[in-house]
Each structure stands twice: as C-alpha cells, then as structure tokens.
Kinemage of the C-alpha trace (Angstrom):
@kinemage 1
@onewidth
@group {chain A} dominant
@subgroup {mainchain}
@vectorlist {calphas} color= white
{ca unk a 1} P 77.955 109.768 116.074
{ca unk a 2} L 80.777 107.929 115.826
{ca unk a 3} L 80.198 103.968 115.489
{ca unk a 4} L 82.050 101.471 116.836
{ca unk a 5} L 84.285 98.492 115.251
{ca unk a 6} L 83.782 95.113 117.474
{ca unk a 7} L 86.883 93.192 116.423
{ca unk a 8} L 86.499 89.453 117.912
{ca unk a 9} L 89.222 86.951 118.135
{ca unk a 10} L 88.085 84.575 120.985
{ca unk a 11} L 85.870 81.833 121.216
{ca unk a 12} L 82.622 84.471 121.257
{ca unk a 13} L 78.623 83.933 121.808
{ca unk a 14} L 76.649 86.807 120.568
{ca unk a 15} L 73.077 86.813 120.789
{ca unk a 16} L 70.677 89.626 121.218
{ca unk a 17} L 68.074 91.072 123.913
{ca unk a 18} L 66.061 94.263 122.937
{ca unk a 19} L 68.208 96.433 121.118
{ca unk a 20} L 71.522 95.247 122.330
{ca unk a 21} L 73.851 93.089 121.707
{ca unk a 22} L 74.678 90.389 124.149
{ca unk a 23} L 78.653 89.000 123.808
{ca unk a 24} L 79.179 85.862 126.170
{ca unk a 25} L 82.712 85.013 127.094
{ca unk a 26} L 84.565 82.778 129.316
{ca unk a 27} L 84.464 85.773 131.377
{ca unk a 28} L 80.939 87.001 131.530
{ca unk a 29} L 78.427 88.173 129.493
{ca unk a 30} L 78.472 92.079 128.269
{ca unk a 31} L 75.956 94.220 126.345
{ca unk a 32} L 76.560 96.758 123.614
{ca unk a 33} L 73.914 98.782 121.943
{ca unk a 34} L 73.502 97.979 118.481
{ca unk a 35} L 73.214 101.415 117.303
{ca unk a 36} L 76.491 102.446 118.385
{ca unk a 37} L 78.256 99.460 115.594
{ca unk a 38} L 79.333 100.076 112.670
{ca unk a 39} L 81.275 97.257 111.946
{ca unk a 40} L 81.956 93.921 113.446
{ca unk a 41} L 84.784 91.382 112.650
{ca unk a 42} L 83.952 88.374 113.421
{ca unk a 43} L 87.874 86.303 113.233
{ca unk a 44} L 87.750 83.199 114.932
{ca unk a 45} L 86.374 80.221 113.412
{ca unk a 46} L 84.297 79.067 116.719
{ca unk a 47} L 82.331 81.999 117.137
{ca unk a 48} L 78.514 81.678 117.606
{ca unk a 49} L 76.260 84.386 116.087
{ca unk a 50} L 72.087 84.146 116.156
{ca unk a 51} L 70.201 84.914 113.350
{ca unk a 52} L 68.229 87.354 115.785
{ca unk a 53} L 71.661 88.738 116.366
{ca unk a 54} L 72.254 89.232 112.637
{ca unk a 55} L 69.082 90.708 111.580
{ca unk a 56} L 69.020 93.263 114.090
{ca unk a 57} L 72.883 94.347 113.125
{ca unk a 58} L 71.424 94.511 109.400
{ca unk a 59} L 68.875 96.294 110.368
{ca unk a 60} L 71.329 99.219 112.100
{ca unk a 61} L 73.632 99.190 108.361
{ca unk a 62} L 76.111 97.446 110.937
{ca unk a 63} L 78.555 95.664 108.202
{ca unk a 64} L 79.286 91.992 109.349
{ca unk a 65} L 82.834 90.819 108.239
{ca unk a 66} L 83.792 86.932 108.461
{ca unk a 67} L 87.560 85.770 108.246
{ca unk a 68} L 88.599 82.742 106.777
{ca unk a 69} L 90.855 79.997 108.541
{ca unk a 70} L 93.728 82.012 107.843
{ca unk a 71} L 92.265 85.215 109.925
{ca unk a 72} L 91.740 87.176 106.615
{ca unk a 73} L 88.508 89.057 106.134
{ca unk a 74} L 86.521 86.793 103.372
{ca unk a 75} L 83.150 87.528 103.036
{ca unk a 76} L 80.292 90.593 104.504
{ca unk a 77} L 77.249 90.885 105.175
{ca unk a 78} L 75.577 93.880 104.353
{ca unk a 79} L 72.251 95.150 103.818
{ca unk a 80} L 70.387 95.297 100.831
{ca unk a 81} L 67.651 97.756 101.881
{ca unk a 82} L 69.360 100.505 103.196
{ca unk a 83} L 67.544 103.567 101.754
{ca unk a 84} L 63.637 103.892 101.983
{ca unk a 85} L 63.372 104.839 97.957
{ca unk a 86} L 65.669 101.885 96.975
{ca unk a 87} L 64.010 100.885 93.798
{ca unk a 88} L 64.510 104.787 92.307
{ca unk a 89} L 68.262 104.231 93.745
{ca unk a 90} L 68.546 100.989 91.984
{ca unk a 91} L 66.759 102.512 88.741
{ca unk a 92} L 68.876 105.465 88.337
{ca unk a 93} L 72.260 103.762 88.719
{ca unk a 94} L 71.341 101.111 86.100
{ca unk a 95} L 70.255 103.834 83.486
{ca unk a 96} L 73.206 106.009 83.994
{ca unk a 97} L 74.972 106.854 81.028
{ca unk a 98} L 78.541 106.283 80.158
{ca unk a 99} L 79.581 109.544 79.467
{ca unk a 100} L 78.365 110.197 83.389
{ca unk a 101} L 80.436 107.554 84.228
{ca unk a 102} L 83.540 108.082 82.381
{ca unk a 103} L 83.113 111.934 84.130
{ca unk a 104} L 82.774 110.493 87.322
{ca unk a 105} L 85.537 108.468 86.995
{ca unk a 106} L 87.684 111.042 85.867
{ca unk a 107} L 87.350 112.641 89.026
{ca unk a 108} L 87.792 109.569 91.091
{ca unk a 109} L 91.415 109.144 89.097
{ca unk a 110} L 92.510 112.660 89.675
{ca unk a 111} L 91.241 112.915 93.151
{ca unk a 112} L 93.464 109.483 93.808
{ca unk a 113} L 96.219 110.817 92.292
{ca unk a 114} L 96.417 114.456 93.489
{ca unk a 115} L 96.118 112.223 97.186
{ca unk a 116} L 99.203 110.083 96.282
{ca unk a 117} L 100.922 112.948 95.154
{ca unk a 118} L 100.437 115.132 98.519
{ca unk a 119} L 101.145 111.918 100.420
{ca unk a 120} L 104.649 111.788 98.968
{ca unk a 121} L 105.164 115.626 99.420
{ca unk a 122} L 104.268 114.906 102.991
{ca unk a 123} L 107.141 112.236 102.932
{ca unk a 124} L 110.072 114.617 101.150
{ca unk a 125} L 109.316 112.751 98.443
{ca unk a 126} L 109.333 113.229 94.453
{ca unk a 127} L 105.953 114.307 93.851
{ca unk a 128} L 105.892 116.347 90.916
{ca unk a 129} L 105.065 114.019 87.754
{ca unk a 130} L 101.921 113.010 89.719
{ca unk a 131} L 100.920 116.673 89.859
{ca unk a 132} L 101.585 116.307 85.848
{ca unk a 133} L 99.848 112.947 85.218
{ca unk a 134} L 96.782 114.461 87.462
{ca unk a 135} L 96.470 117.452 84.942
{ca unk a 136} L 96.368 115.093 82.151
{ca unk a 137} L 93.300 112.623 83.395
{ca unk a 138} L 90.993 112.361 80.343
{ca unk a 139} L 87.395 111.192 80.190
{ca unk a 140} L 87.233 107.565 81.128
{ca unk a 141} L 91.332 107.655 82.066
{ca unk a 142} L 91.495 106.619 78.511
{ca unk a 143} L 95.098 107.068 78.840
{ca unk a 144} L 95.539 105.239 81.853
{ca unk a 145} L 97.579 108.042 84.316
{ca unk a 146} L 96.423 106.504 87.131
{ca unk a 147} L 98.650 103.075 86.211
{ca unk a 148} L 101.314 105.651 85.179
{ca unk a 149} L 101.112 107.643 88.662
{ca unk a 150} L 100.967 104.015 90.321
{ca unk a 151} L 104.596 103.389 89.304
{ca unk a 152} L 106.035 106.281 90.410
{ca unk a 153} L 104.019 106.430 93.816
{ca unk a 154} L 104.909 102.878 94.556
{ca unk a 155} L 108.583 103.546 93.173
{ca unk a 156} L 109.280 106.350 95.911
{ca unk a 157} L 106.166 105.197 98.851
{ca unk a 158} L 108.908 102.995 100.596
{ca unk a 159} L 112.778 103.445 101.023
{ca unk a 160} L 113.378 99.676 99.948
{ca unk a 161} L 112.681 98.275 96.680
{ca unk a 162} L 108.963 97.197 96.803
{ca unk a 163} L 106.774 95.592 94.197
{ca unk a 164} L 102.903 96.190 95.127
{ca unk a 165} L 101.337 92.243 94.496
{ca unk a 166} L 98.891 90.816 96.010
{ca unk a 167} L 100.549 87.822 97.309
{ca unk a 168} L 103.693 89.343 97.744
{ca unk a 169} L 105.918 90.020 100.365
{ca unk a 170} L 105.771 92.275 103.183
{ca unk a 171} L 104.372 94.770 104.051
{ca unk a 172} L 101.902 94.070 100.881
{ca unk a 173} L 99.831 91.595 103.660
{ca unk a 174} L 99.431 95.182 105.553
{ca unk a 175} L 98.092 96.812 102.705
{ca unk a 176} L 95.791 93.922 101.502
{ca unk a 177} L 94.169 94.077 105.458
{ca unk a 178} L 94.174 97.885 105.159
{ca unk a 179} L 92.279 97.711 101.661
{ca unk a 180} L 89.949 94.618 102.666
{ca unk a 181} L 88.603 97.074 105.650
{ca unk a 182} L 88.337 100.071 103.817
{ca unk a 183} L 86.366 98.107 100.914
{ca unk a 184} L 83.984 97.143 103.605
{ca unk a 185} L 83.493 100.338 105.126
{ca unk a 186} L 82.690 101.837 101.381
{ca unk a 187} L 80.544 99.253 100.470
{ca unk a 188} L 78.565 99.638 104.011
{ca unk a 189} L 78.201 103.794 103.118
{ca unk a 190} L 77.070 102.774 99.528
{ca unk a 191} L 74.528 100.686 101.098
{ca unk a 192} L 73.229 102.981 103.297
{ca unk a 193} L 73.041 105.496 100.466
{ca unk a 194} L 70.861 103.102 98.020
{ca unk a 195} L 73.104 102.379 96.165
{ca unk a 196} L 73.967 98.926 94.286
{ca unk a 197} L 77.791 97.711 95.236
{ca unk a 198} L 77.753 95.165 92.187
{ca unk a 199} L 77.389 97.675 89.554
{ca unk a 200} L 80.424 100.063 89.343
{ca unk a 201} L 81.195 103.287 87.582
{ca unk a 202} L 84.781 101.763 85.677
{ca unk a 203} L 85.509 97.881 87.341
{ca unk a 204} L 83.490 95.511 85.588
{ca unk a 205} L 84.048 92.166 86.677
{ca unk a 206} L 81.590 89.091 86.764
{ca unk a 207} L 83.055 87.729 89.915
{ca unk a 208} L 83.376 90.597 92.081
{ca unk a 209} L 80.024 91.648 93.853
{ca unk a 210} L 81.879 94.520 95.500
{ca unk a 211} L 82.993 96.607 91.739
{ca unk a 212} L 81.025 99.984 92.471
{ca unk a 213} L 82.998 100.013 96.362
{ca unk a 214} L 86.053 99.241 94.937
{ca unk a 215} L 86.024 102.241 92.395
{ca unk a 216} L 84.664 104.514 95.141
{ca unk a 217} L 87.447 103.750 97.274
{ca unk a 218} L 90.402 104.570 95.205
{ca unk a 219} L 91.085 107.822 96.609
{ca unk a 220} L 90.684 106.777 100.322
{ca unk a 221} L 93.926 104.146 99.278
{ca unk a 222} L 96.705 106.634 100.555
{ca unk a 223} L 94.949 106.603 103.899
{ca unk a 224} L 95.802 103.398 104.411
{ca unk a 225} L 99.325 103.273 102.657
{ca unk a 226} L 100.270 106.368 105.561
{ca unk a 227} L 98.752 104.183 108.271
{ca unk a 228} L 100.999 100.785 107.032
{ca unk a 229} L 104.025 103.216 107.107
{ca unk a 230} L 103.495 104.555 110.665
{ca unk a 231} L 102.976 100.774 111.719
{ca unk a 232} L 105.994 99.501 110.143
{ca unk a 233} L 107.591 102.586 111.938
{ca unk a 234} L 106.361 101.684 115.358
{ca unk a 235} L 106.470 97.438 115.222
{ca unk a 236} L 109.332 95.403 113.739
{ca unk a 237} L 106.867 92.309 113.387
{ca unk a 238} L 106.114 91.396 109.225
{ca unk a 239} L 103.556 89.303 110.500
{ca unk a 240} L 99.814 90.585 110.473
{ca unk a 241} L 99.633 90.143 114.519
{ca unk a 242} L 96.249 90.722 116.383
{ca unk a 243} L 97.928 94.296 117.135
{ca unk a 244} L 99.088 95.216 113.989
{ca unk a 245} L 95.151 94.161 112.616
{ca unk a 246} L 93.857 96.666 115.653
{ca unk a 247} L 96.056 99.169 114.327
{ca unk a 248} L 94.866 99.169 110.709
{ca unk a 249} L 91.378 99.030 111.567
{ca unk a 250} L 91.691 102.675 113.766
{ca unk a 251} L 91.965 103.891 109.976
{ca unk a 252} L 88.150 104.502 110.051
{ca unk a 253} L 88.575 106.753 112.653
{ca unk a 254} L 91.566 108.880 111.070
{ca unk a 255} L 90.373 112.554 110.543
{ca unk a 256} L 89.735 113.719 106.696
{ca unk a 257} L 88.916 117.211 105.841
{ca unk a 258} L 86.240 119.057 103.454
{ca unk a 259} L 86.121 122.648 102.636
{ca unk a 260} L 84.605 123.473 105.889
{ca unk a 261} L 84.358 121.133 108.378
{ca unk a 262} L 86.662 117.848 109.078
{ca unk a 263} L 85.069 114.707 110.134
{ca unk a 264} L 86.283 110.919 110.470
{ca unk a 265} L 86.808 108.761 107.912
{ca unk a 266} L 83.833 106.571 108.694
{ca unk a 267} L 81.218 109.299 108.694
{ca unk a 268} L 83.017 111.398 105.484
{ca unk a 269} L 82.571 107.879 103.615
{ca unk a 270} L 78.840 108.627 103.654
{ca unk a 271} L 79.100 111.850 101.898
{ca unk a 272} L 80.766 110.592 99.446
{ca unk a 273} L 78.650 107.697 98.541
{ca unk a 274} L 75.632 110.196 99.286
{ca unk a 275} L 77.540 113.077 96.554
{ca unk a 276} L 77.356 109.956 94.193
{ca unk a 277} L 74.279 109.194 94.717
{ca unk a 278} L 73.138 112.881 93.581
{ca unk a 279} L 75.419 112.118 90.346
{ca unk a 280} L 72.918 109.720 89.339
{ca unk a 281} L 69.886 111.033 89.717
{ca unk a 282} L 71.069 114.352 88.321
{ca unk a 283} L 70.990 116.469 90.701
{ca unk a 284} L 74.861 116.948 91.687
{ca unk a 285} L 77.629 116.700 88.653
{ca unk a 286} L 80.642 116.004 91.205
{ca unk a 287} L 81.409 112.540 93.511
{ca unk a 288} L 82.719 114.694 96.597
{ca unk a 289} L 85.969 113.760 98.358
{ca unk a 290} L 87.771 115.191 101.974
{ca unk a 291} L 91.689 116.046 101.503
{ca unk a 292} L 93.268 113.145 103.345
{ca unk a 293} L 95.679 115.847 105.244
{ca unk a 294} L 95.840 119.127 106.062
C-alpha cells in the first residue's frame, strides 16, 4: 500500500489514541491511521508532537522530518530497529569487503549515469558521451565518470547557463528540497531493510550520519531534476513556496519501472535497499534499480 506524506505548516497538535494519529487544529481535531504514513514533515516551528505520538510513528518505519527556522528539512527521525535480525544486518554490512563495495558502487555510477543520459534523450538533448562515460565505469569509479558525466548533464539539463552549488542560485534551492526528501525516503527504506545509514558503500564522511542513503540514492537524482523542470515549467515563482514544496514532495509517488512490473517510487525504494541488503550477506551480487521512464 501506498503510504502517505503528512506535510504540516500550521500551528499543529498531534498526539495519539490507539493506533491513530490525532492532529488538533484551530479547526478541529482529525484522525489518521498510523499505518497508512510514511512520512511526516513537521515545518513550523510551533508545532506540538507527544512522545506517545513519536514512538508509535517509529514503530510503523514512519520517517519524522523537522525543518529549521528557515522551513528547510534539518534533521529525521528514523528507526533504528527496523528488521527483526538486525544484529546479522548490522554484522554483515560492517564485514563487507571492499572489492564488494567498489562492485556495488560501480553499478550505482553506471545506473546514475545511464539515468542522466536517458533523461536528456527524453529532453532532445546531447546524450551520447554519457552513454560513453557509462561504458567506461571501472571498479570503485576509479576514474571518476560520474564527475565527468556530471558536467555534461548539468551543461545541457537547463537552457540557461546553470552552475549546480549548493547555495547557489535558483532553481538549485529546488533541487536541494528535492534531494533532502529523497535522502529521507532512502534512508527510511534502508532502515526498514536492516540496514545501517551511517556506514556507506563509497561516501565516507565523519559528519554525515546519512553516507550509506546518500550513495543509494544517486540514481533516483534525475527523478527529481525532471520534477524541478516540470515545476519551473508550470510556476514562475524562484522562491521555494508552500506549493512548489507540495509539488516536490509528490516525487515519492512518481511511477518507476522494473523488468516486469512498475511500482511508485516510495515502494520501489524498498527493493532496492532490500537487493542491497542480499549484496551483503551474499546471497544477491547486484543492488537492483527501476528505469526512471519508460
């Protein structure tokens, strides 16, 4: 089933009663069963949330966002015993060995690029050296073709000259919002597959606790790069409005397709983090990913 995003931008209450959860407005109280969340986003600063409320959502794998001043996703709360043999999880990701890795992250580089390069085709645009640079993905990216493909993707993406940064102009805000949600929704299906966010297959950094969902995610980006185009298309605001957020979120529900079946993005997350899973306790020898379009 598909889960619901609560996105929440008004002075809120949420408690709970049973298994639901009870959001009290100026307007009234309402109910929502907590099995039906996926994700909530919790954006302004005066919202009240019980810890009843919050241990029941972790308990459901329901990832809790929390914005900062500036209505920018900050910090999630996730849960950290999501899989009934968690320890084995743990165990097996820790002792995997770097030739597995660099493999897996092989694939993870050509399966970003190859997306990049049919998102561009899709656009009449120059697609071909990614099709090259894809071919030419070595164990580990030791040559780096994935920053090579990232020029020429970002080059032709947009018909204005665009620098990706950051902290730089629009519609790079767009993309950062588009990215921040995405990372969350990864990092909820690694949870949920036992699987330890912190440690990742190629980022390695001390202060990021989210490394092994932002590797994971890299070929999921061009989803959100076509969804910041078709906004720009249909608004003419630069500013990250409450709309424009509403719009970026509906990502997770964008349809992706496998060999055989299609599915949305939210539930096709799982089998990837679930494929991965199987890649480190041997029992699988690919990280699986949907084609972004038909």
């Amino acid at each position: 089933m598909l889960k619901r995003t609560l996105f929440f931008t008004q002075k809120t209450s949420i408690t709970t009663k049973w298994e639901q959860l009870a959001i009290k407005t100026e307007s009234g109280i309402k109910t929502v069963p907590i099995e039906d969340i996926g994700f909530i986003i919790i954006e302004n600063q005066e919202i009240y949330i019980s810890i009843p409320a919050l241990n029941k959502l972790i308990d459901n794998n329901v990832a809790v966002i929390f914005c900062d001043p500036k209505h920018m996703p900050s910090s999630m709360l996730l849960n950290l015993n999501g899989h009934h043999t968690q320890q084995e999880l743990f165990s097996n990701q820790i002792k995997a060995s770097e030739p597995l890795k660099k493999q897996i992250w092989r694939q993870v580089i050509k399966k970003k690029i190859k997306h990049q390069a049919h998102h561009l085709e899709k656009l009449n645009k120059p697609f071909e050296v990614l099709k090259f640079h894809e071919s030419k993905v070595l164990s580990g990216d030791t040559e780096n073709r994935e920053g090579a493909a990232a020029a020429h993707y970002w080059k032709h993406l947009f018909d204005f000259d665009f620098k990706r940064e950051r902290y730089g102009v629009y519609p790079n805000s767009f993309l950062n919002y588009g990215y921040i949600i995405l990372r969350a929704a990864v990092a909820r299906s690694l949870a949920a597959s036992g699987l330890l966010c912190t440690l990742g297959i190629h980022h390695h950094n001390k202060y990021n606790a989210f490394c092994l969902a932002d590797d994971v995610m890299e070929p999921y980006r061009p989803l959100v790069d076509a969804k910041v185009l078709q906004i720009m298309t249909n608004h003419k605001e630069k500013e990250l409005t409450t709309e424009i957020k509403l719009a970026l979120l509906s990502v997770l529900t964008e349809t992706v397709y496998f060999k055989t079946t299609q599915s949305p993005l939210m539930v096709a997350l799982s089998k990837t983090t679930s494929s991965l899973q199987k890649c480190y306790n041997g029992t699988a020898k690919k990280i699986s990913y949907p084609r972004l379009w038909n």
